[in-house]
C-alpha positions, 0 to 999 in steps of 0.5 A: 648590342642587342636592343638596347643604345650606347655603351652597356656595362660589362658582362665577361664572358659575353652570353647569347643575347637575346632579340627581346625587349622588357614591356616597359621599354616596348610593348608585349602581350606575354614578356614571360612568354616572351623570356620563356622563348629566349630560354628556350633559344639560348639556354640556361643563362643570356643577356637582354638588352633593353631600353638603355640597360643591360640584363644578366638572366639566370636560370641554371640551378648554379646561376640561380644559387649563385644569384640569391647569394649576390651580397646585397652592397654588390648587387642590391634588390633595393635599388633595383625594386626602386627603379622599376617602381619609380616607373608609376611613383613620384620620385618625392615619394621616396625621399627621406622615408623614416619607417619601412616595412621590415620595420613593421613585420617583426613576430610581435608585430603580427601577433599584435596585428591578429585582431585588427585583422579579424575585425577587418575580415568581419566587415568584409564578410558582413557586407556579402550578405548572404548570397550572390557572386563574389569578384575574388580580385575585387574582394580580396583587393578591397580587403587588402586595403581595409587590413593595411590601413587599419594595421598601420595608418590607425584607420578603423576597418569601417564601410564608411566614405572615408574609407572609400576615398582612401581606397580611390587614392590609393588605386591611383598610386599603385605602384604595382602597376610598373610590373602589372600593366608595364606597358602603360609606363610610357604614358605616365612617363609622358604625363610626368606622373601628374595623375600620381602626384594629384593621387599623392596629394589626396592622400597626404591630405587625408592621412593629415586629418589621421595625425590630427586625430592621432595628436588629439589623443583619439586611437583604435585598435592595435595599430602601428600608426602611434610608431610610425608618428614617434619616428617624425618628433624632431621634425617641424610642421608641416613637414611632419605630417606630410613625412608621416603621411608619405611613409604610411604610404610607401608602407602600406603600396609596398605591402599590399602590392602583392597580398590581395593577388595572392589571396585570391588565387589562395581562395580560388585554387581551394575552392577548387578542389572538393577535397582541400575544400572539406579538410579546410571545413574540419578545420585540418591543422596548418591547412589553410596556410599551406594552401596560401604558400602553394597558391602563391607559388603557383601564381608567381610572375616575379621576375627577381632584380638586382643592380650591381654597384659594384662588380660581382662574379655569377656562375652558372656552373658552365662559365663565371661572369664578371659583372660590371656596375650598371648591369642587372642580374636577374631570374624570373620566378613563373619560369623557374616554380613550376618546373624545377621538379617533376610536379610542380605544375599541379597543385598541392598543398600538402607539399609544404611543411611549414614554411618550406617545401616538404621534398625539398631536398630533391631540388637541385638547389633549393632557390629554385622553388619559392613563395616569399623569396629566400635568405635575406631578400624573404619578403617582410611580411611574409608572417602577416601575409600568411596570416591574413590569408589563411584566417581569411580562407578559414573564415569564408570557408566557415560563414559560406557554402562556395562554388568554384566560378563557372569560368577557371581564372587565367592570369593577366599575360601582360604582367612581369613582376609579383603575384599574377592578377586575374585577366578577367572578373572571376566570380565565384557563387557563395550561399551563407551557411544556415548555421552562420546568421547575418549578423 
């Protein structure tokens, strides 16, 4: 039975289990190491037993094809993205939601996002100045925030104290936090979210002023905001504005979780290498998207998630399971990218052609490698993200003269889950270029 208590649900035939535990249920300085480890031990496919659940992992190239095809009404990610992120947030947060973040990324969504997003890489360029040391992390997160918000909650992409507060707000709900720091999950369980529900309540008080503004007729810019409103209109006040609130929050942590990470490691991997660097200054075609789908390859710590609900048969080319209702299947991505080809530990942009690997073919099975996920579990927003970090490289690369940072950025060994974070500040020094004036 492992680690884990009481009856399990059903996995046939029964796999090695692992002796480890998953960081949410009991605390580990490296869970990837950790899986790595149990790989190692056990081979290609083994279950972990943890706090109460039960886990199929897979890593085979059969068992991993066989996981991406797990039709989502048998085995759903939904579910599964729900339960480990109602680790940090309020349960209410989820309740009646009306707009999702599928419902924001169509082709003409980003199109019409474009510009939003250029006035809001222009403020956060602006307020650098001309030189110093820049925080990656700390930029790209804050920028992350100003595109969101300006994007879909109607906000302008301003400097001002509103925005500053949304920001602190916003912080304190992350929700990425059940993946990125998991082992802080215990306490917030124990303080019932009561700092999340305060955080939660700030921001429906703000976002209320947002609807207001919004009803008085007052709009900026391209944002989805006026659609996100329409969907709440046969709904009575006061339960309008909090529903309207509550789903531009859920929106905006679904979709932000991850983009400011990838970001960073988008910009710190190619000013890292002189080479990208100047091909990026001649303006190569297609480049800087290319260097953030590798950037974000590289820095994935996702482990992948689905809850079954119905039973579901997984081969892993050696034996067939039959997976019973409660069980999770899952694959871990940081164990799976950057060894499935000889490779793939380097960087190199030039290995995709647009959106897909350029060799790929010469996987065993092409769901072995992956930036935003595969079929229909691809994220989203994967057409905003790509075009907020390439247009945000583009622009850095062309107003500043950077360095790469004195010490090489390491990922935090505590995460589990989506794009890794920086375990220490990483500054990078930057001089604005004579031909780009301060404005």
């Amino acid at each position: 039975m492992g680690r884990g208590e009481g009856a399990s649900p059903a996995v046939e035939p029964m796999p090695p289990v692992a002796d480890v535990a998953l960081p949410w249920d009991e605390p580990s300085a490296d869970p990837v190491a950790d899986l790595a480890a149990a790989r190692a031990a056990h081979g290609d496919t083994f279950v972990v037993d943890s706090g109460g659940s039960r886990y199929l992992f897979v890593f085979s190239p059969e068992g991993v094809r066989s996981f991406y095809g797990l039709p989502e009404e048998d085995a759903s990610k939904g579910i599964a993205d729900w339960q480990l992120l109602r680790r940090k947030l309020p349960d209410e947060l989820f309740l009646g939601r009306r707009t999702f973040p599928h419902d924001l990324f169509g082709r003409d969504d980003v199109r019409r996002y474009l510009d939003t997003l250029d006035r809001a890489i222009t403020v956060s360029v602006d307020e650098l100045g001309d030189a110093g040391e820049l925080e990656v992390f700390a930029f790209t997160r804050r920028l992350g925030h100003r595109l969101g918000l300006a994007c879909w909650a109607g906000e302008a992409p301003s400097k001002g104290t509103r925005f500053d507060e949304l920001v602190t707000t916003f912080e304190a709900l992350d929700a990425s936090a059940a993946f990125v720091h998991p082992g802080d999950m215990a306490t917030v369980a124990r303080d019932d979210k009561r700092h999340e529900r305060e955080a939660l309540a700030t921001a429906e008080r703000l976002l209320a002023d947002t609807v207001r503004a919004h009803d008085r007729g007052e709009r900026t810019g391209q944002s989805l905001f006026p659609e996100v409103v329409e969907r709440w209109a046969d709904i009575d006040e006061p339960d309008r504005t909090t529903g309207i609130a509550r789903d531009v929050v859920l929106v905006h942590l679904a979709s932000m979780s991850n983009l400011f990470a990838a970001l960073a490691w988008t910009i710190l991997d190619a000013v890292g290498d002189p080479a990208v660097s100047a091909r990026l200054a001649a303006h190569e075609e297609g480049l800087a998207e290319r260097c953030a789908l590798e950037s974000t390859r590289l820095a994935q710590r996702s482990i992948m998630l689905r809850t079954v609900t119905r039973p579901v048969t997984v081969d892993d080319g050696e034996h067939t399971y039959q997976v019973g209702p409660g069980a999770t299947v899952a694959t871990l991505l940081p164990l799976l990218n950057t060894s499935a080809a000889p490779g793939l530990a380097e960087y190199d942009p030039d290995r995709w052609q647009r959106r897909r690997l350029r060799d790929e073919a010469a996987l065993p099975t092409r769901e072995l490698v992956t930036a935003f996920g595969h079929g229909s579990h691809t994220c989203p927003a994967q057409p905003f993200s790509l075009a907020a970090m390439s247009r945000t490289l583009t622009r850095l690369v062309d107003t500043f003269e950077l360095e790469p940072p004195p010490v090489p950025p390491r990922p935090l060994p505590e995460q589990i889950g989506g794009v890794a974070r920086g375990a220490d500040p990483c500054l990078l020094p930057y001089r604005r270029r004579a031909s780009i004036p301060h404005r």
